[in-house]
C-alpha positions in Angstrom: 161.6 153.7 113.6 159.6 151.8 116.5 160.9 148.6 117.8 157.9 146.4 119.4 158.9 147.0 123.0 158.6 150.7 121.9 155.6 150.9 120.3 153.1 151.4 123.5 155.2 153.8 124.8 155.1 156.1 122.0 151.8 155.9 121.3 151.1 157.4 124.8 153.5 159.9 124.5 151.6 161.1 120.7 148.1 160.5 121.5 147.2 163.8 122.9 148.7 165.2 120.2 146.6 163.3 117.4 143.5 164.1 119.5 144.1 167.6 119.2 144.3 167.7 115.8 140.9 165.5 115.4 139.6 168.1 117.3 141.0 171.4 115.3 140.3 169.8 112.2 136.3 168.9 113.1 136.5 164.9 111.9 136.6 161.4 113.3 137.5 158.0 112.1 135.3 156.2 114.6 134.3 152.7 114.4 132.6 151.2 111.0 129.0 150.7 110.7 127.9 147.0 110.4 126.8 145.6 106.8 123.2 145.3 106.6 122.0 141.6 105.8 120.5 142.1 102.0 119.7 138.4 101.7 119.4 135.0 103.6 120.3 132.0 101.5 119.0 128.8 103.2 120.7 125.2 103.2 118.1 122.2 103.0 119.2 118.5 103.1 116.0 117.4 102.1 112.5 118.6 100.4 110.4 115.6 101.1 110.0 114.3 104.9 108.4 110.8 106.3 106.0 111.3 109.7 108.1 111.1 112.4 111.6 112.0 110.6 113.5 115.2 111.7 116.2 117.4 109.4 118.4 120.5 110.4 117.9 123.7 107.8 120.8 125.9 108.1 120.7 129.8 106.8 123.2 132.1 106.1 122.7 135.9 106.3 124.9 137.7 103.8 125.9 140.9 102.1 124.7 143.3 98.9 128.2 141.3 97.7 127.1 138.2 98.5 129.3 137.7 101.2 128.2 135.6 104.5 127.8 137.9 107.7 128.4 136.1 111.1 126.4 137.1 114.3 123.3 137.6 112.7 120.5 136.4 114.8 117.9 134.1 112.7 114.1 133.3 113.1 112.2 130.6 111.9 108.7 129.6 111.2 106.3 126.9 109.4 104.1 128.0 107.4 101.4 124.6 108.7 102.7 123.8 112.5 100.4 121.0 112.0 102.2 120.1 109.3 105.8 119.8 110.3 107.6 122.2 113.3 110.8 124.3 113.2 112.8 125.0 115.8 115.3 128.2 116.9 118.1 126.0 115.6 116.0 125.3 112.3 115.4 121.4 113.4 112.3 120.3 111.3 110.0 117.7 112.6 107.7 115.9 110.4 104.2 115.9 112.2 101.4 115.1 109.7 101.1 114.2 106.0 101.3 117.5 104.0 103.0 120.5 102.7 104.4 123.4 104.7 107.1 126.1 103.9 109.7 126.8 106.4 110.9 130.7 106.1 114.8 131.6 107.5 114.0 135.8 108.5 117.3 138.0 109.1 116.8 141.5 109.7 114.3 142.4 106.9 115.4 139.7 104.6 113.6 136.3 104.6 114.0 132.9 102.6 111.8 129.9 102.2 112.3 126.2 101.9 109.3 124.2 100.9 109.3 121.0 102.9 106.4 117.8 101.9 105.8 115.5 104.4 104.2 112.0 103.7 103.5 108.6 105.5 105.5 105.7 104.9 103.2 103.8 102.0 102.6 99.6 102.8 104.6 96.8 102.0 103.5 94.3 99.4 106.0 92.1 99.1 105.3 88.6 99.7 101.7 89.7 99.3 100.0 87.6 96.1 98.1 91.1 94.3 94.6 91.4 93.2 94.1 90.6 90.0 91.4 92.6 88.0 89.5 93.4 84.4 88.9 96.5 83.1 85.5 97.2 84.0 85.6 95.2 87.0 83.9 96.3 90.6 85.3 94.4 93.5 83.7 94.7 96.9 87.1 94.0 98.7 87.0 91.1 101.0 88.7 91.2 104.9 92.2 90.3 103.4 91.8 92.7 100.7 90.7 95.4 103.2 93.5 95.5 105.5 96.0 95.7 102.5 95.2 95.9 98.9 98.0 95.2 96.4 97.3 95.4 92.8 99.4 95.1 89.8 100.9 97.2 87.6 100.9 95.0 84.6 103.1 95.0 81.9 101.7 98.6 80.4 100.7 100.4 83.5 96.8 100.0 85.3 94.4 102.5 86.5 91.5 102.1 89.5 89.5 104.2 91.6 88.9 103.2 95.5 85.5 103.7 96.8 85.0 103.8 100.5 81.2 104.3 101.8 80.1 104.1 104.7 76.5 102.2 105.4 76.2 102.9 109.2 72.9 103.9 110.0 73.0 105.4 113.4 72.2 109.1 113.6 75.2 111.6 113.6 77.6 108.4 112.3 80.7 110.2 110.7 83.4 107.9 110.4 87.3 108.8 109.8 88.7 107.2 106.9 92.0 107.5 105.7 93.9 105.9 102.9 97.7 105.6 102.2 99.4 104.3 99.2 102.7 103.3 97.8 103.8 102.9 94.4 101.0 104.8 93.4 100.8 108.2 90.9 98.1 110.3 89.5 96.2 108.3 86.2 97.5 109.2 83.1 93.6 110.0 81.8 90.3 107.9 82.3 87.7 106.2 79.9 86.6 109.4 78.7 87.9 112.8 79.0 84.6 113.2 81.4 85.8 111.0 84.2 87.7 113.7 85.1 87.3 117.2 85.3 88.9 120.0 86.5 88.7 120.8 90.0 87.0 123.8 91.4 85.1 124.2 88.1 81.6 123.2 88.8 79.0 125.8 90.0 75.4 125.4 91.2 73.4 128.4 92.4 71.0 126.4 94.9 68.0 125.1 94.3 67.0 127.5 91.3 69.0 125.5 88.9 70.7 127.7 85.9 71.8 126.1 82.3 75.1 127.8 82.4 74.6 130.1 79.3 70.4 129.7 79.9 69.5 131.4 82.8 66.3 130.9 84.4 63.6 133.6 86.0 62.9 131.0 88.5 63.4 131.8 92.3 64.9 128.6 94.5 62.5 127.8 96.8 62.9 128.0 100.6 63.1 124.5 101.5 64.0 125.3 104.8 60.3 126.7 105.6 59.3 123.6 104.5 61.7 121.7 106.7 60.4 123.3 110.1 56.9 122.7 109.4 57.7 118.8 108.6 59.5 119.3 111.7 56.7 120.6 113.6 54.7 118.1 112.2 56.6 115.3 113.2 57.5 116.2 116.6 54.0 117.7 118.3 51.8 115.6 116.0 53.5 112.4 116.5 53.7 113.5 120.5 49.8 113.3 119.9 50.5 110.1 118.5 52.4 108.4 121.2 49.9 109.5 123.7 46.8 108.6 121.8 48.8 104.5 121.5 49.7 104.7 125.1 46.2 105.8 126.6 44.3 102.9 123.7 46.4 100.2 122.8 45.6 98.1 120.2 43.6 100.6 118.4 43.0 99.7 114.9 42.3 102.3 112.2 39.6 99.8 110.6 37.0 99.6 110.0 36.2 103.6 109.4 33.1 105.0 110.7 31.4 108.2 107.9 33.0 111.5 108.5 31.4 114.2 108.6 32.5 117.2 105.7 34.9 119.7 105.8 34.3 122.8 108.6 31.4 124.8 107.6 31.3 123.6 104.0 28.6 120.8 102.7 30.4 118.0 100.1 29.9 119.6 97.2 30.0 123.8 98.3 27.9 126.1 95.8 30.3 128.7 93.9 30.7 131.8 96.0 29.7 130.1 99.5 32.0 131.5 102.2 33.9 130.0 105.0 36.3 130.6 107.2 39.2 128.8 107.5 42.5 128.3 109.6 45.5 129.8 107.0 48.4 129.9 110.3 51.9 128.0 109.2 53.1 128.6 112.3 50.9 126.8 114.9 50.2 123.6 114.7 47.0 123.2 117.2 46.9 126.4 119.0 46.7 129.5 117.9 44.9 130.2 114.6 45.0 132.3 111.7 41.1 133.1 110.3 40.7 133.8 106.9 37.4 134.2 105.2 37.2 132.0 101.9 35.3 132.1 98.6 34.4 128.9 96.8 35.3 130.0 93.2 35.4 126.5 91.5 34.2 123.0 92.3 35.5 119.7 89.9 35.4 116.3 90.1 39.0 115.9 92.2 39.4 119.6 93.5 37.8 122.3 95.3 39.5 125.7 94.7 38.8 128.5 97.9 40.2 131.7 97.2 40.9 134.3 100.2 38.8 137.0 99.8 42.0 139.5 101.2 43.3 138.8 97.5 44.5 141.7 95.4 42.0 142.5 92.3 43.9 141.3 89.1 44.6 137.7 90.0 43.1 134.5 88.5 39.3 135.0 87.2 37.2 132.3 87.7 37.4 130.6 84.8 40.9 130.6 85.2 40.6 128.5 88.6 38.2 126.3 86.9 41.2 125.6 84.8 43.3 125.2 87.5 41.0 122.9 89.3 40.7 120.5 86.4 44.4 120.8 85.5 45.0 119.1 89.0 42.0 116.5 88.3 44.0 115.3 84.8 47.8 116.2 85.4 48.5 116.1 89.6 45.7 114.3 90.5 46.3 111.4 88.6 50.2 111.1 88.8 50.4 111.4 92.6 47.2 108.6 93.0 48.3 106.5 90.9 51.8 106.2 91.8 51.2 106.3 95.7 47.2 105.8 96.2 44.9 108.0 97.0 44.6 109.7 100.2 41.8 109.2 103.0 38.6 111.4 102.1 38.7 112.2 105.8 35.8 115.2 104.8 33.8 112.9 103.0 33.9 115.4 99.6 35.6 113.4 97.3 37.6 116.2 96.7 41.4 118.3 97.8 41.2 121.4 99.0 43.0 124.4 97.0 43.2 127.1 99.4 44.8 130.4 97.6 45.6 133.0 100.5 47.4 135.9 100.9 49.0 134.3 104.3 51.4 132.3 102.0 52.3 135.8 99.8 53.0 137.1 103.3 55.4 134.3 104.3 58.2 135.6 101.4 59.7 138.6 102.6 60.1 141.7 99.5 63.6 141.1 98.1 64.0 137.7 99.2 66.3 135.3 97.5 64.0 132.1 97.9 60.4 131.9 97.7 57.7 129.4 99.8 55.4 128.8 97.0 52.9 126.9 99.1 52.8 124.0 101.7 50.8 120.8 103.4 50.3 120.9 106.7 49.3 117.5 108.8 47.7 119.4 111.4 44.4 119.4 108.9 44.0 116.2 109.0 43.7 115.6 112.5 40.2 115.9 113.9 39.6 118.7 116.5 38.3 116.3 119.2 38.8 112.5 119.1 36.8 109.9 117.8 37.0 106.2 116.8 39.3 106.8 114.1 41.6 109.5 115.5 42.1 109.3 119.0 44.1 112.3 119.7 43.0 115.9 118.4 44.0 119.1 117.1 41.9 122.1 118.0 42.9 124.2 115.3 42.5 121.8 112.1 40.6 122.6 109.6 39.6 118.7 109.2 40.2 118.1 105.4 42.6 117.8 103.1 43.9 120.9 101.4 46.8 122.6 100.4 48.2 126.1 100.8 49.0 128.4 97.6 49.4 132.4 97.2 47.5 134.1 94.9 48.5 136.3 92.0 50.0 139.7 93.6 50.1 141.6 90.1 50.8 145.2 92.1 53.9 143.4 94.1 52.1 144.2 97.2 53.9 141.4 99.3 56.5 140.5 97.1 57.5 140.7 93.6 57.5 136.8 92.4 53.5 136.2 92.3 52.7 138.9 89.7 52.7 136.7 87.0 49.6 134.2 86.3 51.2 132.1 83.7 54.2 131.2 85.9 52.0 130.8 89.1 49.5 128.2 86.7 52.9 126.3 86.2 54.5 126.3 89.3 51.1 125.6 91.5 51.3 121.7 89.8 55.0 121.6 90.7 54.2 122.9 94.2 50.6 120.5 94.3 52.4 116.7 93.0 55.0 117.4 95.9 52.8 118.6 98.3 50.4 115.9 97.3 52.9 113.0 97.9 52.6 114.3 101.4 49.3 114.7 102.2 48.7 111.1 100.6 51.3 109.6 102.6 50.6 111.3 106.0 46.6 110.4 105.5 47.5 106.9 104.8 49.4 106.9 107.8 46.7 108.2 109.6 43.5 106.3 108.4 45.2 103.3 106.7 47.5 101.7 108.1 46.3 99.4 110.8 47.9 101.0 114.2 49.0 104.1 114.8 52.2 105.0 113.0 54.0 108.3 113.1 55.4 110.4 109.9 57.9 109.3 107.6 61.2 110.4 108.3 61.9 113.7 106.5 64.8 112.2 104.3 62.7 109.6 102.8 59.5 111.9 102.8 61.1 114.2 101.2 62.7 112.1 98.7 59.1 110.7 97.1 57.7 114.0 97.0 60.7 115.2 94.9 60.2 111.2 93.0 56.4 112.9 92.3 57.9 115.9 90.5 60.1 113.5 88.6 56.3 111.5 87.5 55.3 114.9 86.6 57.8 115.6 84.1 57.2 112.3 82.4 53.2 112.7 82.4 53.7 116.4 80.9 57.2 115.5 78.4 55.9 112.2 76.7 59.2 110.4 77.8 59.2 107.3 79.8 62.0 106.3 82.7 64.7 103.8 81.7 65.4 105.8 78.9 69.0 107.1 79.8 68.1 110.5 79.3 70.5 113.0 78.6 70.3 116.6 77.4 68.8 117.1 74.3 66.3 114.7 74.5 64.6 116.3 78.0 65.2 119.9 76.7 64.0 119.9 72.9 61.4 120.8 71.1 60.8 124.5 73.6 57.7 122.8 75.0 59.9 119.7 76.8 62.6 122.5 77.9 59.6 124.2 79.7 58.1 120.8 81.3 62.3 120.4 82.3 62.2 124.0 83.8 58.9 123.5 85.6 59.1 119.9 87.3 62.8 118.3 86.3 65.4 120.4 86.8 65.9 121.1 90.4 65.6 117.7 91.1 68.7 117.4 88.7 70.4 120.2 90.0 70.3 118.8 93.9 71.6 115.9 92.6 74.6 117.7 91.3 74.9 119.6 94.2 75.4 116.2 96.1 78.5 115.4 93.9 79.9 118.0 94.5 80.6 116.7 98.4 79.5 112.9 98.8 81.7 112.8 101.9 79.4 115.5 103.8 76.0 114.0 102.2 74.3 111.3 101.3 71.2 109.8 100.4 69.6 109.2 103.9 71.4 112.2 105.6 72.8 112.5 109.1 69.8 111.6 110.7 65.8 111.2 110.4 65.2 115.2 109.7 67.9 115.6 107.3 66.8 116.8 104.4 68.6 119.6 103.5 69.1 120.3 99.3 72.0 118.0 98.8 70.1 114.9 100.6 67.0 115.8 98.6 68.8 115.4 95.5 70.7 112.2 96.7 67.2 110.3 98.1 65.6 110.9 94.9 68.3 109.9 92.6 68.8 106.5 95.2 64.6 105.9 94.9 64.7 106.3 91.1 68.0 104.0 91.1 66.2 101.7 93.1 62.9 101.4 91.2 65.2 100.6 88.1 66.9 98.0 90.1 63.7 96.2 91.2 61.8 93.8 88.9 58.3 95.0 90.2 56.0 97.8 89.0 57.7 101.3 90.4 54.0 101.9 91.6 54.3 98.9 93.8 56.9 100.0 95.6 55.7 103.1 95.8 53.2 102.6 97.6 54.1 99.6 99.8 56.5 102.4 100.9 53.7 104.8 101.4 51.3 102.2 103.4 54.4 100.6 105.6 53.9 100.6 109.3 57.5 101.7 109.5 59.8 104.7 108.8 63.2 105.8 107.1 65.8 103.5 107.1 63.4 100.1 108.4 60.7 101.0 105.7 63.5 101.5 102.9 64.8 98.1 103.7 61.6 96.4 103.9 60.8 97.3 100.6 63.7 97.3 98.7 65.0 94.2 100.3 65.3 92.0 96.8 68.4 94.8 95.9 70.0 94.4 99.5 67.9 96.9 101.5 69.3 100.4 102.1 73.2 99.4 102.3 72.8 97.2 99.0 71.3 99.9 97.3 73.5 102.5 98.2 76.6 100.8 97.5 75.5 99.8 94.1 74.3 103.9 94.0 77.6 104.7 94.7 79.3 102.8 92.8 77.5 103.7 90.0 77.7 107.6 90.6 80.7 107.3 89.1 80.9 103.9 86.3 77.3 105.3 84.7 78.0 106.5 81.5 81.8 106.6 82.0 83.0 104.6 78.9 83.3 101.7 81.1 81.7 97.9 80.5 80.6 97.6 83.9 78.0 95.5 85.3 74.1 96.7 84.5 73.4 96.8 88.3 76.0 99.8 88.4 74.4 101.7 85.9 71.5 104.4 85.9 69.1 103.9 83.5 66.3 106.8 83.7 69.4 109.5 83.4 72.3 110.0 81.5 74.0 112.1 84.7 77.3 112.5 83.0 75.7 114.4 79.5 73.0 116.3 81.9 74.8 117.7 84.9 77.8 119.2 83.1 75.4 121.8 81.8 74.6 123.3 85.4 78.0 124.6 84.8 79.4 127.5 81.7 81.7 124.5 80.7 79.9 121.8 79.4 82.7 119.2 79.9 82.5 119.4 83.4 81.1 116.3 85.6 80.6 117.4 89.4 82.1 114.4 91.2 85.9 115.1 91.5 87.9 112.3 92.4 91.2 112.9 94.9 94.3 111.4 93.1 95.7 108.4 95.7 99.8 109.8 95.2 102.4 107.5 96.9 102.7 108.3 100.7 100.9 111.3 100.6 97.3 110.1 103.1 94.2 111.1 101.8 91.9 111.7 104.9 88.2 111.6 105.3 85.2 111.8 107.5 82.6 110.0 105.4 78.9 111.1 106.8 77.0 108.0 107.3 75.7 107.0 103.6 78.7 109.1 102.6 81.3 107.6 100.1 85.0 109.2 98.5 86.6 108.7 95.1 90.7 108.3 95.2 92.1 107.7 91.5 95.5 105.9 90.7 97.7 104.6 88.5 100.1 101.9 89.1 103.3 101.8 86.4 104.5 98.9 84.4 106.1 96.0 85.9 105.5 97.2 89.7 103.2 96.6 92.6 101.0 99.6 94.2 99.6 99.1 97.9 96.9 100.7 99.5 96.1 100.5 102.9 93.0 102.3 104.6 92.7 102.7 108.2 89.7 104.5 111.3 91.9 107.1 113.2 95.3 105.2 112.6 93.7 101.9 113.4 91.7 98.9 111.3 89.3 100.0 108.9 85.8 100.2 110.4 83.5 97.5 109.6 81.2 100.0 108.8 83.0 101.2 105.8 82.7 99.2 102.1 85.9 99.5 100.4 84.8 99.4 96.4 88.1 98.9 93.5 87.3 99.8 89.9 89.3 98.9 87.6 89.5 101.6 84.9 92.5 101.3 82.8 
C-alpha cells in the first residue's frame, strides 16, 4: 500500500515496466477524443426589438445527450444586417424597422432566433382625437398631419391612410414613411373586395386576357410608338423654337390655300400612282420611297395601298369598305369629340396609306406588334411658307396614317394574315392615331402662335380616351353608366366591340393598381407614357369629364386647341375640379371608395366604370381587386417613395376603448408639403 509521499516514487520506479507491456501486448489507452457538438441551443431575452435598443443572445453547444460542451468556438450572423447586427459575443443591435433571423453555428450544427425590430409608435396622450363617420374622407389639416390620433370607439374602428403626392416637377419621388401605435390589421372591410389577397393579381401587358377567356390578340408595342412621339417632339419642336425665334409674333391666321397632297390632285382617280415617303425612322432626312396605288376614294378618306403588297390581301371593295367604315365610325367619333384637323392638302380627306414598311417593322416571332402609326413630320411643309415657317424635307405634306397590309403567306410576320381581324383592329389603330394627328394639326394651323406637342402623358391619355368613344359608338352604351362586367361583355357582339377598343384601356388601368407608388396619372415626367401611365391618364381624363358640369366634348377640345401643354393645359381646363392636384386627389381617393360598399361622397366615385366588378376578371380569380392595401401594424414603419402623382394605401384597425396614432414623416423629418395625407373611415 502507497502512502502519498510514496506515490511519485513508485510510479517511476513501475513505468518502464507498464510501457513494456503496452508495447508486447500491441494497445494504448491514449487520450479521449472530444464529443462532437450535435446541437446548439440558443438563449434569447427578447423576440421583438425598438430602433436603437441592443440585447445579448447566448448559445450553448452541447452533446448527442444533451449535455452542454464548454470551449466550443461560436459564430454568428443576421440574416438582414440592415435590419439589426450581431456581434462575436451575440450583442444584437436594432438598426431599422423589420425582421431578421440571427443563426448561433457550432461546428456543423447551427440554431436560429428570429428577432422583429420596430420604431417606437407616437404618443397621443393629451392629444384631443379625430373624430370621424363611416364613409367619411378627411383631407387632414397641418395639426392632423404632424400627428393623427383617432379613436377606437366603444366596438373597435377601421381607416385607410392615403398619402399622394401632387408635386409636379419632373423626376419628383418623395420618401414617405408612416408609423403607428395602437394600431392592428382590420378585422375585414365593407366588402370582402376591399381586400384581396396579396400576390394574386396577374396582367399579361397590354394584350389583356379574361382569366379563363383568352384572347388571340397580340399587345402592341407601345414603345415604338413612344420613340417616334419622342422624335416628334424633340426635332420637330427644335424646328419650332427656331421658326418663333427667327419670326416673332407669327400668327397662324389667317391661312392662305394649300396646295394638295405630293403628286396627287384632291380627289385622285382609282389606280393613279404616287410615290410616297413610308420611313418611321427619319423624321426630315432620309426617306423611304414607296410607290402607291389609289384603290378607294370616299367622302372622309383616301385609301393608298403599296403596290410591294402580297397578292391575297384586301380587294378593293373591301378598302372601299374600309374607307367608309372610317367616314361613319372613326371619322366621326374622333371629330366630334376633339374637332377636325387642318385640311393642310386641301382634299377634304385622311390619308390611309397600307404599306408593307409597317409589316416590316414587327420582327417574325415577336411578342408585340406595331399595328400602325402617325407621324407629325407629314404635316410639316417641305419649305416654309406663311403658315409654317420651318420645314421638313421629307414630308409627305398631308395628313395620313400608316397601316400594314394583309400578309396571308406570313411573309413578314405571322399576325397580319387575317383580314377580319386587320378590318377590326385598323379602327382601333385609326381613332388613336387620329386623336393625334387632329391634335398635332391643330397645334400647327390653329392655334394662334406657334405651340409645340402635347406632352406624351397627356397625348397619350386622349388617344387611349378616343378608343374608349369608340367602344361606346360601336356597343350602344353611354358613359356614366357604372359599367361593370356583364353589361360591356354580353350579347357576343358587345364582348367583341370590348375586345377590339375597351379592354386594354381597362387592363392598363389595372396594371396601375397594381403599383400606384411607382406610377401615376401624369408620370415621372413630360414623355412618360409607359403602359401603367396610359392606363392611369385615361382613367383620370374619363374621371375628370364625369366630374365637370360641361359637355365632355368641350373639354375635349379646349384641351386639344390650348396654347399650353401637360400639366398647365390640364389645369387650365379642368380648373372648376381643382386643376390637376384636385383631380387627382379626388382620383385617388376614389380608386379605392368606388364601388367599395361605402356611402362616400359622389365626387369620390367613378361613374362610367364599375372598376371593382371589371378588373377582377383580368385575373383566374374573380374576387380579386388589384390595389392591395399595406396593413399600418403598431411600430412596424411602412416606408414609401411615392412617384410624383403617386399615392399608398395603409389599412388599420383601432380596438375598443383605446387611442391609435399615426405619424408620417420625409426621410425621418416633417411630412413634405408636397404630400396629401387622405383618412377614410371604413368601419
Amino acid at each position: 500500500m502507497f502512502i502519498a509521499s510514496q506515490a511519485p516514487q513508485a510510479m517511476k520506479r513501475i513505468a518502464p515496466f507498464l510501457l513494456g507491456l503496452s508495447l508486447a501486448c500491441g494497445g494504448s489507452d491514449g487520450p479521449t477524443a472530444p464529443a462532437p457538438v450535435a446541437s446548439v441551443a440558443i438563449a434569447s431575452p427578447v423576440t421583438t426589438l425598438n430602433v436603437g435598443e441592443t440585447a445579448t443572445l447566448t448559445a450553448t453547444p452541447k452533446d448527442a445527450q444533451g449535455n452542454a460542451l464548454t470551449g466550443r468556438v461560436v459564430s454568428w450572423t443576421s440574416s438582414s444586417a440592415t435590419v439589426a447586427t450581431v456581434s462575436t459575443a451575440g450583442l444584437v443591435t436594432a438598426l431599422t424597422a423589420g425582421a431578421t433571423v440571427i443563426t448561433a453555428t457550432s461546428e456543423t450544427k447551427s440554431s436560429q432566433a428570429p428577432i422583429t425590430v420596430t420604431v417606437a409608435g407616437p404618443n397621443c396622450t393629451g392629444v384631443a382625437p379625430v373624430a370621424m363617420s363611416v364613409g367619411e374622407v378627411r383631407v387632414l389639416n397641418a395639426t392632423e398631419r404632424s400627428l393623427l390620433c383617432v379613436p377606437g370607439g366603444a366596438a373597435g374602428t377601421e381607416y385607410t391612410l392615403i398619402p399622394v403626392n401632387l408635386g409636379t416637377g419632373a423626376g419628383t419621388s418623395i420618401s414617405v414613411e408612416a408609423i403607428s401605435a395602437n394600431t392592428v390589421p382590420p378585422t375585414g372591410g365593407p366588402n370582402a373586395r376591399l381586400m384581396p389577397a396579396a400576390g394574386t393579381q396577374g396582367f399579361s401587358g397590354p394584350a389583356f386576357a379574361f382569366g379563363s377567356m383568352p384572347s388571340n390578340r397580340m399587345p402592341r408595342n407601345v414603345g415604338f410608338e413612344r420613340s417616334l412621339r419622342a422624335r416628334s417632339r424633340f426635332e420637330l419642336n427644335a424646328l419650332r423654337v427656331s421658326a418663333r425665334l427667327a419670326t416673332p409674333g407669327v400668327s397662324a391666321l389667317p391661312r392662305p390655300s394649300r396646295s394638295n397632297i405630293i403628286g396627287l390632285a384632291a380627289t385622285p382617280a382609282l389606280g393613279t400612282l404616287v410615290t410616297l415617303n413610308a420611313s418611321s425612322t427619319s423624321s426630315c432626312t432620309t426617306a423611304l420611297p414607296r410607290t402607291a396605288r389609289v384603290a378607294a376614294v370616299t367622302s372622309s378618306a383616301l385609301v393608298l395601298v403599296d403596290t410591294t403588297a402580297p397578292s391575297g390581301g384586301f380587294s378593293d371593295g373591301e378598302y372601299v369598305s374600309i374607307a367608309a367604315t372610317f367616314d361613319t365610325l372613326v371619322y366621326a367619333v374622333d371629330t366630334t369629340a376633339f374637332g377636325a384637323p387642318y385640311d393642310m392638302d386641301a382634299n377634304g380627306r385622311v390619308i390611309l396609306f397600307f404599306t408593307t414598311a409597317v409589316n416590316q417593322l414587327t420582327a417574325a416571332g415577336a411578342t408585340s406588334v406595331i399595328g400602325g402609326f402617325f407621324w407629325d413630320r407629314d404635316l410639316i411643309p417641305r419649305k416654309p411658307n406663311a403658315i409654317v415657317p420651318f420645314a421638313c424635307a421629307t414630308s409627305n405634306e398631308g395628313e395620313m396614317f400608316y397601316l400594314p397590309v394583309v400578309d396571308v403567306d406570313s411573309r413578314y410576320n405571322g399576325y397580319f394574315k387575317n383580314k377580319a381581324n386587320l378590318f377590326t383592329d385598323i379602327n382601333g389603330t385609326t381613332v388613336h392615331e387620329f386623336q393625334h394627328l387632329i391634335n398635332a394639326s391643330r397645334r400647327i394651323y390653329i392655334t394662334p402662335e406657334i405651340v409645340e406637342n402635347e406632352e406624351s402623358w397627356l397625348n397619350e391619355g386622349m388617344s387611349h380616351l378616343a378608343e374608349e368613344l369608340l367602344f361606346y359608338k360601336v356597343s350602344g352604351l353611354t358613359t356614366q353608366q357604372d359599367l361593370g362586367f356583364s353589361t360591356t361583355t354580353q350579347p357576343a357582339a358587345r364582348y367583341a366591340t370590348m375586345v377590339a377598343y375597351q379592354a386594354d384601356n381597362l387592363g392598363r388601368y389595372n396594371s396601375y393598381l397594381l403599383a400606384t407608388d411607382r406610377h401615376s396619372a401624369y408620370g415621372a415626367d413630360a414623355d412618360d407614357d409607359d403602359l401603367e401611365t396610359r392606363g392611369a391618364t385615361w382613367a383620370l381624363l374619363r374621371f375628370a369629364l364625369d366630374r365637370s358640369p360641361g359637355s365632355p366634348n368641350t373639354y375635349l377640345r379646349a384641351l386639344v386647341n390650348a396654347p399650353t401643354q401637360g400639366i398647365p393645359n390640364f389645369n387650365n381646363i379642368f380648373s372648376g375640379i381643382g386643376g390637376l392636384a384636385g383631380a387627382v386627389r379626388d382620383f385617388t381617393i376614389a380608386n379605392f371608395t368606388d364601388n367599395s360598399g361605402l356611402s362616400v361622397a359622389t365626387k369620390y366615385t367613378h361613374a362610367s366604370w364599375n372598376y371593382r366588378d371589371w378588373l377582377p376578371h383580368f385575373t383566374s380569380n374573380a374576387s380579386k381587386f388589384p390595389l392591395v392595401p399595406r396593413n399600418l401594424i403598431g411600430g412596424i414603419a411602412q416606408p414609401y417613395s411615392l412617384i410624383r402623382g403617386g399615392s399608398a394605401y395603409l389599412r388599420f384597425r383601432v380596438g375598443a376603448n383605446t387611442t391609435g396614432g399615426v405619424k408620417v414623416t420625409t426621410s425621418g423629418a416633417a411630412l413634405s408639403t408636397l404630400v396629401d395625407l387622405i383618412l377614410v373611415r371604413t368601419q
